[in-house]
Every structure is written in structure tokens, then in C-alpha cells.
C-alpha positions, 0 to 999 in steps of 0.5 A: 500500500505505501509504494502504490501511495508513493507511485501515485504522489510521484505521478501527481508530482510529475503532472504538477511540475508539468502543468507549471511549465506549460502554463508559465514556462511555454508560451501556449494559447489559452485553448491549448492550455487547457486541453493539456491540462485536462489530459495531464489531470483526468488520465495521469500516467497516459497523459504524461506519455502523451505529452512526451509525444506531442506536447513538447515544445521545438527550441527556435532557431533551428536553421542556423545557416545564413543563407538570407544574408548571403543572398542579400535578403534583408537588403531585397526585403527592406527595399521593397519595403520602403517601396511599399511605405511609399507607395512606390512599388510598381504594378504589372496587374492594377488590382494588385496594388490593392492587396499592398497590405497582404504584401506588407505583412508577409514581406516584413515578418516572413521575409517572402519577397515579392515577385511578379516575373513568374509563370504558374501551371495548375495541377489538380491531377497527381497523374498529370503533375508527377508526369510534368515533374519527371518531365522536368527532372530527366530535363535537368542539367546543372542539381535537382532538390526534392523535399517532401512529407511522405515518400513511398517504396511503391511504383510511384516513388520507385519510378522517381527513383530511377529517373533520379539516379540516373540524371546523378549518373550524369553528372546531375547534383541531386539532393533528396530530403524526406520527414522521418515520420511521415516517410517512417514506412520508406524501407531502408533499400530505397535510400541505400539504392539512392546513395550508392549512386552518390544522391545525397539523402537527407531525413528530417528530424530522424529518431535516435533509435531507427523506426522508433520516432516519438517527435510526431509533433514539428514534422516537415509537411513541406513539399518542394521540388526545385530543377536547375534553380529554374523551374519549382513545385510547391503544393499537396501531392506527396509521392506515392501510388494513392497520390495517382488515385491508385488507393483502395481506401481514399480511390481518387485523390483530388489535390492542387499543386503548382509547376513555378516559372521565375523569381519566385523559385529563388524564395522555395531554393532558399528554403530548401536550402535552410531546411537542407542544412537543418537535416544533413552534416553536408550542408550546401554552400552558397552558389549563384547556379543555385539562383537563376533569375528571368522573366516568365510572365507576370504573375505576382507571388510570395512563397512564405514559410511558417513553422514552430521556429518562428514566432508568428503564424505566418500562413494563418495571418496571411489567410485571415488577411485575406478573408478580411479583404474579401468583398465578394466571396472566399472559397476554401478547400481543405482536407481538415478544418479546425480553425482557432478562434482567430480565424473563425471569427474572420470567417464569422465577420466575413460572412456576417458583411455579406461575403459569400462562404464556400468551404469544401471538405473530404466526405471521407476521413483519413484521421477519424478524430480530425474528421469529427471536429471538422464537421462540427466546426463547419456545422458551425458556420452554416448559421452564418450562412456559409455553403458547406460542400463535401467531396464525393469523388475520393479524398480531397486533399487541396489546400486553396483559399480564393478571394474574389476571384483576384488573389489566392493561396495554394500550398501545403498548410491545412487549417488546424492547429497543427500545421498553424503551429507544430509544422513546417509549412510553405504556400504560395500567395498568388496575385493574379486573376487568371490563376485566381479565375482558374481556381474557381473554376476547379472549385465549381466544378468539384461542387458537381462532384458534392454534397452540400450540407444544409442546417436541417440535414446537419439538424438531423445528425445522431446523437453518437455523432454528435458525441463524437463531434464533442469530444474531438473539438474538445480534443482538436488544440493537441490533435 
């Protein structure tokens, strides 16, 4: 009786000690907080193991090599800058000037250079964007750089393999970095067959113990492809079969991803750079052949970054910015929605002024509890009157917002806490009504493909599903 007395003051001593820290000593919403401690209090011992998993904070500055300074980005950035302040910067398209502010925000606390020689091909078929990039791969002369989350030993990524492995028989420099965790099934086969043909192969934050990874929070859910410095992909698709709708579970994945023409490729070179050197001891040094500027087009772009490194939540901020500016509609497309409650007043304010609301969201789950608190959060907003679509034809794992058919955003961030807060993430912000008009289009025509949510259908949900709903909102702050 005295050592299980002992063992349960033990344990309510460790959940004090940790309870103190996350309220005094981490800097955590108020949300967050309290779902911690719920956790730590109601089941102890599983608590605190779950907190081991998930809940421990990422020291910041983890990218410690000077890339920008090198390239001369605080020089870029404080230029433009004083162009904007001064209303001086030049306009290829006249409705940009109006999203200055949009511009403003993102330039100054995320160092996103604002270009507008770019050129953008639009990609909602994983088919389709991973012929482009192998197109683009066997045409490369000087390095290739891949990042990205998930990386599979099926015919897909053995198919990449190849084609990579025979451009750095060429003489190519090829660079591979992948997430530990998100990668965690990519047998060791694959990276042994890449670097036996001297590819250099990067794993983000890998376990101290192979296979054992318990780091499920601050993953690299990044994905970037970069050619000859010349030609870059950013957007949704990870590389595996199921991304080609080859999957029983999900059958046709429907995502957005993005083929780049420009001086918006140096801003995703850059950050490949830094996220590089954070993975591997064989860090890349500056080189102008990394950099390769020309003219494109006249797409106006920012590739901005956000991640547990940074202070501000960068791509959240850049959302709300831009649902704030809407004066018609904003439509969304996310496999997930757990906004916090900065963002889904945005959405509330937006649609209480008259701004049309079009969320479209997967009808199946591919994280159940993720799941229930989505369809609780946009059963919310059907009272403000937004349109609630679920997709019907496979998984939908776009993440795209569109304003007014003007601006827009595509890349890798969800809306939830954890690509807000735990994750690496990076989109692009993209000024131009022909892109912009292009994806609505994608959206009106997914909308065939859907289901819309009306209040009295989400009225007549059961209570079981209503129970779940609860406890996954009350869990979504550590989901």
C-alpha cells in the first residue's frame, strides 16, 4: 500500500511540475492550455506519455545557416519595403496594388519577397503533375532538390527513383530530403539504392533509435521540388501510388499543386536550402547556379514559410488577411478544418458583411478524430450562412483559399492547429486573376462532384455523432 501511495504522489508530482511549465514556462494559447491540462489531470500516467509525444515544445532557431544574408535578403526585403511605405512599388496587374497590405505583412515578418516575373501551371491531377515533374527532372542539367512529407517504396516513388539516379549518373547534383515520420514506412533499400549512386539523402528530424520516432509533433509537411534553380513545385501531392488515385481506401485523390516559372523559385531554393542544412552534416554552400533569375510572365507571388521556429503564424495571418479583404466571396478547400478562434471569427465577420462562404471538405476521413471536429466546426458556420460542400469523388486533399476571384493561396498548410503551429509549412500567395479565375473554376466544378450540407440535414445528425463531434473539438488544440 505505501509504494502504490508513493507511485501515485510521484505521478501527481510529475503532472504538477508539468502543468507549471506549460502554463508559465511555454508560451501556449489559452485553448491549448487547457486541453493539456485536462489530459495531464483526468488520465495521469497516459497523459504524461502523451505529452512526451506531442506536447513538447521545438527550441527556435533551428536553421542556423545564413543563407538570407548571403543572398542579400534583408537588403531585397527592406527595399521593397520602403517601396511599399511609399507607395512606390510598381504594378504589372492594377488590382494588385490593392492587396499592398497582404504584401506588407508577409514581406516584413516572413521575409517572402515579392515577385511578379513568374509563370504558374495548375495541377489538380497527381497523374498529370508527377508526369510534368519527371518531365522536368530527366530535363535537368546543372542539381535537382526534392523535399517532401511522405515518400513511398511503391511504383510511384520507385519510378522517381530511377529517373533520379540516373540524371546523378550524369553528372546531375541531386539532393533528396524526406520527414522521418511521415516517410517512417520508406524501407531502408530505397535510400541505400539512392546513395550508392552518390544522391545525397537527407531525413528530417530522424529518431535516435531507427523506426522508433516519438517527435510526431514539428514534422516537415513541406513539399518542394526545385530543377536547375529554374523551374519549382510547391503544393499537396506527396509521392506515392494513392497520390495517382491508385488507393483502395481514399480511390481518387483530388489535390492542387503548382509547376513555378521565375523569381519566385529563388524564395522555395532558399528554403530548401535552410531546411537542407537543418537535416544533413553536408550542408550546401552558397552558389549563384543555385539562383537563376528571368522573366516568365507576370504573375505576382510570395512563397512564405511558417513553422514552430518562428514566432508568428505566418500562413494563418496571411489567410485571415485575406478573408478580411474579401468583398465578394472566399472559397476554401481543405482536407481538415479546425480553425482557432482567430480565424473563425474572420470567417464569422466575413460572412456576417455579406461575403459569400464556400468551404469544401473530404466526405471521407483519413484521421477519424480530425474528421469529427471538422464537421462540427463547419456545422458551425452554416448559421452564418456559409455553403458547406463535401467531396464525393475520393479524398480531397487541396489546400486553396480564393478571394474574389483576384488573389489566392495554394500550398501545403491545412487549417488546424497543427500545421498553424507544430509544422513546417510553405504556400504560395498568388496575385493574379487568371490563376485566381482558374481556381474557381476547379472549385465549381468539384461542387458537381458534392454534397452540400444544409442546417436541417446537419439538424438531423445522431446523437453518437454528435458525441463524437464533442469530444474531438474538445480534443482538436493537441490533435
Amino acid at each position: 500500500m505505501h509504494i502504490v501511495t508513493l507511485f501515485l504522489g510521484s505521478i501527481m508530482i510529475v503532472n504538477f511540475v508539468l502543468a507549471f511549465t506549460i502554463i508559465f514556462l511555454e508560451r501556449r494559447s489559452a485553448t491549448s492550455t487547457w486541453a493539456w491540462l485536462m489530459v495531464l489531470f483526468f488520465i495521469p500516467i497516459a497523459g504524461f506519455m502523451i505529452y512526451l509525444i506531442f506536447g513538447r515544445r521545438l527550441s527556435n532557431h533551428i536553421f542556423t545557416w545564413d543563407t538570407k544574408s548571403r543572398l542579400g535578403v534583408e537588403k531585397q526585403v527592406q527595399s521593397q519595403l520602403a517601396l511599399l511605405e511609399n507607395n512606390q512599388l510598381p504594378y504589372k496587374q492594377g488590382m494588385q496594388e490593392q492587396y499592398r497590405k497582404l504584401y506588407y505583412l508577409h514581406l516584413k515578418h516572413s521575409d517572402a519577397i515579392y515577385s511578379q516575373n513568374n509563370h504558374v501551371d495548375l495541377f489538380t491531377d497527381g497523374a498529370e503533375k508527377f508526369s510534368a515533374l519527371i518531365h522536368d527532372l530527366e530535363q535537368a542539367q546543372d542539381h535537382i532538390h526534392l523535399l517532401y512529407y511522405i515518400v513511398r517504396h511503391d511504383h510511384l516513388g520507385t519510378k522517381i527513383a530511377n529517373v533520379l539516379i540516373k540524371k546523378a549518373q550524369e553528372g546531375v547534383e541531386v539532393r533528396f530530403l524526406y520527414d522521418d515520420m511521415g516517410s517512417r514506412s520508406l524501407s531502408r533499400n530505397y535510400v541505400r539504392r539512392l546513395e550508392r549512386a552518390n544522391i545525397q539523402v537527407g531525413a528530417f528530424f530522424p529518431p535516435k533509435i531507427p523506426k522508433i520516432n516519438l517527435k510526431i509533433n514539428y514534422r516537415n509537411h513541406r513539399k518542394l521540388a526545385i530543377i536547375d534553380g529554374k523551374v519549382g513545385y510547391i503544393g499537396g501531392f506527396n509521392i506515392g501510388d494513392e497520390y495517382l488515385g491508385k488507393s483502395e481506401k481514399f480511390g481518387y485523390w483530388r489535390d492542387t499543386h503548382l509547376r513555378v516559372l521565375g523569381d519566385a523559385v529563388q524564395t522555395m531554393q532558399t528554403r530548401f536550402m535552410l531546411d537542407w542544412n537543418q537535416a544533413s552534416r553536408h550542408h550546401i554552400g552558397y552558389d549563384e547556379r543555385y539562383f537563376v533569375s528571368g522573366d516568365y510572365g507576370d504573375v505576382g507571388m510570395q512563397i512564405v514559410s511558417s513553422g514552430p521556429d518562428q514566432e508568428w503564424e505566418q500562413i494563418k495571418y496571411g489567410y485571415i488577411k485575406m478573408i478580411l479583404a474579401a468583398e465578394e466571396y472566399v472559397y476554401i478547400q481543405t482536407p481538415y478544418f479546425i480553425p482557432d478562434d482567430s480565424l473563425m471569427d474572420a470567417l464569422r465577420i466575413a460572412a456576417l458583411s455579406g461575403v459569400k462562404i464556400k468551404i469544401m471538405i473530404p466526405n471521407k476521413p483519413d484521421h477519424v478524430f480530425v474528421y469529427w471536429a471538422t464537421l462540427s466546426n463547419v456545422g458551425e458556420l452554416l448559421d452564418e450562412g456559409a455553403e458547406i460542400y463535401l467531396y464525393q469523388n475520393g479524398f480531397l486533399h487541396a489546400k486553396t483559399i480564393v478571394v474574389d476571384g483576384k488573389i489566392s493561396s495554394v500550398g501545403t498548410a491545412n487549417i488546424d492547429v497543427r500545421s498553424f503551429r507544430l509544422n513546417f509549412e510553405v504556400n504560395a500567395f498568388i496575385y493574379d486573376v487568371d490563376i485566381a479565375q482558374k481556381l474557381v473554376t476547379v472549385f465549381q466544378e468539384d461542387i458537381k462532384l458534392s454534397t452540400q450540407m444544409t442546417k436541417s440535414l446537419y439538424a438531423r445528425r445522431s446523437l453518437g455523432i454528435k458525441f463524437k463531434e464533442s469530444v474531438s473539438r474538445l480534443l482538436s488544440p493537441i490533435l
